[in-house]
C-alpha positions in Angstrom: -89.2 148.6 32.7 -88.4 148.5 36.6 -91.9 146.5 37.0 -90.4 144.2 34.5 -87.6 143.8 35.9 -89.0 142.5 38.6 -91.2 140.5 37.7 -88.7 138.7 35.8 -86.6 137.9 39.1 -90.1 136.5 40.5 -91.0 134.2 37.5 -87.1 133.2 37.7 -87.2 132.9 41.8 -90.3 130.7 41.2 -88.3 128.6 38.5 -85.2 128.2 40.9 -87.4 127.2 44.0 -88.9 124.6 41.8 -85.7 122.7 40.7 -84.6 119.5 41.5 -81.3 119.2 39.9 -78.5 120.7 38.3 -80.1 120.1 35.0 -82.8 122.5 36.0 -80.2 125.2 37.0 -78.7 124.9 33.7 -81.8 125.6 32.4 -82.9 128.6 34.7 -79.2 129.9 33.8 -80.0 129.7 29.9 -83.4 131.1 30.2 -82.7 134.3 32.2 -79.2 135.0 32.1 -77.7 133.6 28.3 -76.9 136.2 26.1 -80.5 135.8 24.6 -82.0 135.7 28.5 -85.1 138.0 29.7 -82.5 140.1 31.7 -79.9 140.5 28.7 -83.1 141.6 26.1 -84.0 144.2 28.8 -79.9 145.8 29.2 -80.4 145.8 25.3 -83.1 148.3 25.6 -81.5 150.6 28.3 -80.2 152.6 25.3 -83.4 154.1 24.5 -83.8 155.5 28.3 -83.0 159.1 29.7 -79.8 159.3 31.4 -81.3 159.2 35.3 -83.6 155.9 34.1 -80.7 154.4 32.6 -78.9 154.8 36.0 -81.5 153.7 38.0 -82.6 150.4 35.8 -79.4 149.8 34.8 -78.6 149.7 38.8 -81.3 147.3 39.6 -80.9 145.1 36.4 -76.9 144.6 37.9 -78.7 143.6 41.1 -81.3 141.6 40.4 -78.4 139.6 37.6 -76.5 139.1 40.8 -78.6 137.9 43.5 -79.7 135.5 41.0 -76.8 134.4 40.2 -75.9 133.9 43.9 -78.9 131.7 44.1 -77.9 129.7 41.4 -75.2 129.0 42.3 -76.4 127.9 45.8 -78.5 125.6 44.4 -76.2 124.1 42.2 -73.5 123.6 44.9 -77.1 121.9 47.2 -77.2 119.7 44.2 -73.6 118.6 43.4 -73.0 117.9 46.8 -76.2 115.9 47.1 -75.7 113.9 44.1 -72.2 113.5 44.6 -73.3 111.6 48.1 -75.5 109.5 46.3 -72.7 108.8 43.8 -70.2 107.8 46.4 -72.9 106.1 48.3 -73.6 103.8 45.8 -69.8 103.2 44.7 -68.3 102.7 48.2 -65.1 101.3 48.2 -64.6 98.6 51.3 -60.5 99.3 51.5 -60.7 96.5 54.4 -61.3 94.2 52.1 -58.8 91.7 50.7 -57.5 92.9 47.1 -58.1 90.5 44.3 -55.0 88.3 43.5 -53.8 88.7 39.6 -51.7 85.8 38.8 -48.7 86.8 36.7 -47.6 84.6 33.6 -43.6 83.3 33.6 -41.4 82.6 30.6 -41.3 78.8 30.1 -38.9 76.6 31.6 -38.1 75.0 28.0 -37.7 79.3 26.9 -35.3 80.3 29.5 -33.1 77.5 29.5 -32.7 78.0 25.7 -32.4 81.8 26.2 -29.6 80.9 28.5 -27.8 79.0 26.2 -28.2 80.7 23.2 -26.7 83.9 25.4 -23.7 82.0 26.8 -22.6 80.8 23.2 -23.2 84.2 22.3 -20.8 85.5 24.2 -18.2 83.8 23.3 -18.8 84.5 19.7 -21.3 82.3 17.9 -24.9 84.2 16.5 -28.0 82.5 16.1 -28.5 81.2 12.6 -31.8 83.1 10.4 -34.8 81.2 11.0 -35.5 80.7 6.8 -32.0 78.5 7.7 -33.3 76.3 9.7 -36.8 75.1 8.7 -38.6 72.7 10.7 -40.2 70.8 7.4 -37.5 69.9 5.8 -36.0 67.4 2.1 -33.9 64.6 3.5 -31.0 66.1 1.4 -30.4 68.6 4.2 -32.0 66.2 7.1 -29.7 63.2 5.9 -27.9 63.0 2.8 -26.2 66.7 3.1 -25.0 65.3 6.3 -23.1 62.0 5.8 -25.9 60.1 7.0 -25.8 56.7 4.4 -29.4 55.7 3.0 -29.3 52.5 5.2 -28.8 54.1 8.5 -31.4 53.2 11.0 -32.5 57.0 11.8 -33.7 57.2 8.2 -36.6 54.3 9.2 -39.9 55.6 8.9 -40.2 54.1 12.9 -37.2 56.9 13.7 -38.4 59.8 11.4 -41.9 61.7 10.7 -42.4 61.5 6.4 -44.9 63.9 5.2 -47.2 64.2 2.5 -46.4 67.2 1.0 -44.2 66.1 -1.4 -41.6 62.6 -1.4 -38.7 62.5 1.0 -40.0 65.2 2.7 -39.8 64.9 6.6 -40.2 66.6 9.9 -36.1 67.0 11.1 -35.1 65.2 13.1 -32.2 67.5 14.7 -31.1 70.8 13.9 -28.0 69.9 11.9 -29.9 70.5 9.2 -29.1 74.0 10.0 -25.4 73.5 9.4 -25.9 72.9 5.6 -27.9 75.8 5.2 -25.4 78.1 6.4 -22.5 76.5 4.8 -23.7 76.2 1.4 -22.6 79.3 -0.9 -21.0 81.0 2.2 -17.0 81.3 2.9 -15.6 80.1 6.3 -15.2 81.8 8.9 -18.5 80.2 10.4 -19.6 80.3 14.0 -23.3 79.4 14.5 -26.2 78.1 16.7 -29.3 76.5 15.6 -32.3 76.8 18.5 -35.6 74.6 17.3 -37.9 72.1 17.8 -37.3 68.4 16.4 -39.3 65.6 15.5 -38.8 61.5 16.1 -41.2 58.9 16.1 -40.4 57.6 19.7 -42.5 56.2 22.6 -43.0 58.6 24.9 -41.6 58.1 28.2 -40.2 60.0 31.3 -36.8 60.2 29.9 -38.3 60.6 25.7 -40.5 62.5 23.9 -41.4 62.8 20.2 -40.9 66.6 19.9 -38.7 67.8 21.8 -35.6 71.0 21.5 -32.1 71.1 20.4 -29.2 73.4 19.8 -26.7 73.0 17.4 -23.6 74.7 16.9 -21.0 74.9 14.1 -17.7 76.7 14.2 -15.4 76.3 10.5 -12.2 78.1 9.7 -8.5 77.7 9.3 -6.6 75.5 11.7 -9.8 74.9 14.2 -8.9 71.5 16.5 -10.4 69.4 18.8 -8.9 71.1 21.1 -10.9 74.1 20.3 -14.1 72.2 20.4 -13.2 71.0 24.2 -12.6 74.5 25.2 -15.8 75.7 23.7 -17.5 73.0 25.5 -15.8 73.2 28.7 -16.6 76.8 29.6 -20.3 76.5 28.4 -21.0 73.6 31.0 -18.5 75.7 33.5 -21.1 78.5 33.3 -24.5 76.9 32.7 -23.7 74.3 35.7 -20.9 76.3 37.8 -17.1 75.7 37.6 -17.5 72.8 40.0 -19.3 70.5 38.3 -16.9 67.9 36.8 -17.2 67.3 32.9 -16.2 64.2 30.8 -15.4 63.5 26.7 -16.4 60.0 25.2 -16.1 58.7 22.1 -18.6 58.1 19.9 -19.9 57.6 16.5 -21.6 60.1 14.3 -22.3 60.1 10.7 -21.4 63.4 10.0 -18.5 64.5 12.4 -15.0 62.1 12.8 -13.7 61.9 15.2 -16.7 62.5 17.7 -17.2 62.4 21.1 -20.0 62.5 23.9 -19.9 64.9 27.0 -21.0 63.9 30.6 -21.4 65.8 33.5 -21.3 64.4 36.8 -24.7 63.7 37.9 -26.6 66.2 39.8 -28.7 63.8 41.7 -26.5 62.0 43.5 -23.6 63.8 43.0 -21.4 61.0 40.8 -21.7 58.2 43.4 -24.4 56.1 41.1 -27.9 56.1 41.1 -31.4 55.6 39.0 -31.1 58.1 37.1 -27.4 57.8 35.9 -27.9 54.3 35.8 -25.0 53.4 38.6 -22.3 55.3 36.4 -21.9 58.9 38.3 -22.8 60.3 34.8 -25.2 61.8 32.5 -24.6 62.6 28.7 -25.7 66.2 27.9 -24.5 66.3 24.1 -22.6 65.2 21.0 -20.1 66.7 19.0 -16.8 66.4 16.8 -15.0 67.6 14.1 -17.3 67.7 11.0 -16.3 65.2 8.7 -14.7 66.0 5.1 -17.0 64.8 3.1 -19.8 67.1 4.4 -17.7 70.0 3.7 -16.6 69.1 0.4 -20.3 68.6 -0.2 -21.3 72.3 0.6 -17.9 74.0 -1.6 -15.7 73.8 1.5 -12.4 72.4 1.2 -11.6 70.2 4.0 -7.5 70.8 2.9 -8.0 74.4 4.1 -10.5 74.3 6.3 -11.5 72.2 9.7 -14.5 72.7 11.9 -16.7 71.3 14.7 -19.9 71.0 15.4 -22.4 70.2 18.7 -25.9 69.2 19.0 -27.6 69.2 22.7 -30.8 68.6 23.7 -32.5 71.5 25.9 -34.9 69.8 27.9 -31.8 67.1 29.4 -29.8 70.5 29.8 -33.0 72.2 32.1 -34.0 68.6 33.5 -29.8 68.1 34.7 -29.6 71.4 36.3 -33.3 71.4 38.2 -33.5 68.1 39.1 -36.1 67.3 36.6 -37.1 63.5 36.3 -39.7 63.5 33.9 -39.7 65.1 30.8 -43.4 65.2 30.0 -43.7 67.8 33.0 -42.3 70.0 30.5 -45.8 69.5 27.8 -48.5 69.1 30.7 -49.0 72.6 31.2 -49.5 71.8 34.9 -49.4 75.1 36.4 -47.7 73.7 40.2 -45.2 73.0 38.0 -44.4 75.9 35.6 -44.7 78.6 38.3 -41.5 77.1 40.0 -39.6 78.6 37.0 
């Protein structure tokens, strides 16, 4: 058993000598030294030797197991080391180098600038009406009719407003006061809403117009609400979107479905009020509409306009964002033009 013993360490020194990788030591490993190795069968059979053999090839079995296991371990660690060279060799890092520059997306002008409002008006009170309340396709009921708007007047010209062909007198809004009738109808006042979205009007396209562009309406009924009220609410939303020092102005105006109404300027931020293009000479720029909502559309929805008053407000979002960055041209906000957008 001693003469196999031995031989069995020269048939495995042979084998280790002979291997090229750590693959190979894996093997040499199984082969000699698994529980169903050559040296493991022999300790098996050390059972059936006198008690001085046992000793003796029991000794030299524990000897032989660790010198090759020493060698085996040599190897391996020759191996890993030379193929973890070759591994780093061939994945060399140059940390000289320049890194590569990941451009980084932004929230949208048109986004923020509506995120900013909607968050002022929230905090003084108003939430954002439900999306199903403001749909974009929309019956001229709610678009028009709902809204005091006479079957004559101008805006309902198919040169003003997008028809579709879904079904008749079906159009693509053309402001988001269609979102006032929706959440007056079968609902009891107190009220206090905004209505962010995207509207529709056939118009020619031009630095100052676009035919889809963002509004924002707002509707606050209950008891004993004024004009007064509505200039307050007004007042401290332009104080905080453009600062407290930028001077504001109420106009009157005409609107079907709001009496009496009025229009807001601000003084104009390019050349300060003292007259210019953009302002046309005047100092001023009109940011919005609004008034108190007229009677008739709240006895149209089930709200009696003897116990109830209300205003309402309707601004567009890219005039808001072009006023306070100095935007001329309102197609910069649809070109996707890239020097542009990643000034916001």
């Amino acid at each position: 058993m001693k003469e196999q013993l031995e031989k069995i360490f020269a048939n495995a020194t042979e084998d280790l000598a002979k291997a090229t990788s750590i693959n190979d030591i894996e093997e040499i490993r199984g082969k000699y030294l698994s529980r169903k190795g050559e040296f493991n069968e022999i300790k098996k059979n050390l059972k059936n030797l006198s008690n001085d053999d046992k000793r003796i090839v029991g000794s030299l079995a524990n000897e032989i197991t660790k010198k090759l296991e020493e060698g085996l371990k040599a190897k391996h660690d020759e191996f890993y080391r030379k193929e973890l060279n070759e591994k780093l060799k061939q994945e060399r890092i140059d940390v000289t180098l320049p890194g590569k520059y990941t451009q980084m997306g932004r929230v949208h002008p048109l986004t923020s600038t509506t995120n900013e409002i909607t968050a002022i008006f929230q905090s003084l009170g108003f939430s954002v009406v439900p999306q199903a309340n403001a749909p974009e396709v929309e019956t001229e009921y709610f678009n028009f009719d709902a809204l005091n708007v006479p079957k004559d007047h101008p805006a309902r010209d198919v040169q003003d407003t997008f028809y579709t062909e879904i079904a008749k007198n079906v159009v693509l809004r053309s402001q988001t006061s269609n979102a006032q009738i929706h959440a007056m109808e079968g609902k009891n006042p107190p009220i206090r809403i905004i209505s962010p979205g995207r509207v529709y009007r056939n118009e020619n396209i031009n630095a100052r117009k676009n035919n889809f562009f963002h509004q924002i309406e707002g509707l606050y009924v209950d008891k004993d609400i004024t004009f007064g009220d509505l200039k307050g609410v007004l007042n401290e939303f332009i104080r905080t979107y453009f600062g407290a020092s930028r001077p504001t102005r109420f106009r009157s105006s005409f609107f079907p479905f709001t009496e009496p109404s009025a229009e807001v300027d601000v003084q104009c931020i390019m050349c300060e009020g003292k007259g210019c293009r953009t302002c046309s000479g005047t100092g001023w720029l009109e940011v919005l509409g609004c008034g108190m909502v007229d009677p008739n559309v709240l006895r149209g929805v089930g709200i009696d306009p003897d116990v109830y008053t209300g205003f309402a407000f309707g601004m567009g979002v890219e005039r808001l964002a072009m006023l306070k960055y100095a935007i001329d041209d309102i197609r910069l906000f649809f070109n996707d033009d890239v020097r542009f957008l990643k000034q916001f």
